[in-house]
C-alpha positions in Angstrom: 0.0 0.0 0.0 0.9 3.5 -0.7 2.0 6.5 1.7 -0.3 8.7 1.4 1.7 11.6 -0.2 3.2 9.2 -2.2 -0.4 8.7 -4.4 -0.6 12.7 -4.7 3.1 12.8 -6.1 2.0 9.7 -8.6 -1.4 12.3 -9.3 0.9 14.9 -10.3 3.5 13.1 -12.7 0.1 11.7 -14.3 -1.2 14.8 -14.4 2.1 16.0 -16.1 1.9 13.5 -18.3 -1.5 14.8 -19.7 -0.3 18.4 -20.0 2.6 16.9 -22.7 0.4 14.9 -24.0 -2.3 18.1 -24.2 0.5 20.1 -25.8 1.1 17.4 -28.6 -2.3 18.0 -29.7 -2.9 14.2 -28.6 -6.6 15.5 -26.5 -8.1 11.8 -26.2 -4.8 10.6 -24.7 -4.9 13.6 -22.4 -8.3 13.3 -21.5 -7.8 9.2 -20.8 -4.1 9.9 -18.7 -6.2 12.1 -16.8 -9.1 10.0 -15.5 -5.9 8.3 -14.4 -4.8 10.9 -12.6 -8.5 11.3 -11.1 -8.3 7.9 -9.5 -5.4 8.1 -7.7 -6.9 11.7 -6.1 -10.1 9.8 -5.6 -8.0 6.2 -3.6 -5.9 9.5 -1.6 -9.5 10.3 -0.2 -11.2 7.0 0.3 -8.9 4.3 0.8 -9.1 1.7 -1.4 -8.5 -1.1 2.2 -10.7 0.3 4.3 -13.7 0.6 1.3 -13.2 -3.4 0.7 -13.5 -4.0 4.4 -17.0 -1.9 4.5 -18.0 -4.1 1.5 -17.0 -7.2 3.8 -19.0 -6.1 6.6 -21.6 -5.1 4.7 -22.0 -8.9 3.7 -21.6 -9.7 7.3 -18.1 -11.4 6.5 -16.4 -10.4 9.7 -12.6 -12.8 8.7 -12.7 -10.8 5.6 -12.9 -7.7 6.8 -10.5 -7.9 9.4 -8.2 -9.3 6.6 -8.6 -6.3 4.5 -8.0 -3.9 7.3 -4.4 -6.2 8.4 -3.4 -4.8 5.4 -3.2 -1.3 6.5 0.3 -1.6 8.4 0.7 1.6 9.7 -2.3 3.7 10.3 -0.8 7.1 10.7 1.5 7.3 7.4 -0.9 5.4 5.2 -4.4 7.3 6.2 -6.0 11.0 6.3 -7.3 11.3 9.9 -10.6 10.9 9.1 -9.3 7.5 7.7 -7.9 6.7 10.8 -11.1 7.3 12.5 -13.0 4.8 10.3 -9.9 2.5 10.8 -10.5 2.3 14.3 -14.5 2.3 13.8 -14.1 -0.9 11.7 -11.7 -2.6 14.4 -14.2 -1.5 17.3 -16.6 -2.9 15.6 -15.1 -6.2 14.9 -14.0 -6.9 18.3 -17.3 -6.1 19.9 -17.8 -8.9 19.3 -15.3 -11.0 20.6 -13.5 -8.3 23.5 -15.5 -5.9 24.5 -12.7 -3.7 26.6 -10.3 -3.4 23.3 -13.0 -2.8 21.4 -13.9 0.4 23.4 -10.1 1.4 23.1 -10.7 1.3 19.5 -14.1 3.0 19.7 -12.7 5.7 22.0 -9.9 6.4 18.7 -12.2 6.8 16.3 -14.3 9.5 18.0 -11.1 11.6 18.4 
């Protein structure tokens, strides 16, 4: 997974890209290089993890979606805070119902 700065330096090389491409009178290319662009802006605000593991829970797959959140290694560097906060959310929510008392650690997180 992708630091999170690291996905709005890839936005602007693609979006780079589609200038040149712009300037070579190339428009469909441009236009196509930068939807590209757009979907790395889009996975900077709504992490691609975290949306899989909603999808999980939404199916009431509880494994999977813990499996899609393990692969969020570091929290802080790879999420906005308001990312973090649904991070924490999911994990409270997923431990509710095994551990109630590190599931309210969690829950606690994600209000701040």
């Amino acid at each position: 997974m992708f630091h999170k700065n690291f996905k709005l330096i890839i936005a602007a090389l693609i979006t780079a890209w589609s200038v040149f491409e712009f300037s070579q009178v190339h428009i469909m290319n441009g236009i196509s290089i930068l939807l590209l662009a757009g979907i790395f802006i889009l996975l900077y605000f709504k992490n691609e993890f975290i949306l899989l593991a909603f999808l999980q829970l939404r199916k009431q797959n509880f494994p999977g979606a813990q499996k899609w959140l393990g692969y969020i290694k570091n929290p802080s560097a790879a999420l906005t805070k308001k990312q973090e906060g649904y991070y924490n959310f999911l994990h409270g929510i997923m431990l509710s119902q095994t551990n109630i008392t590190k599931a309210e650690k969690y829950l606690k997180k994600a209000i701040k």
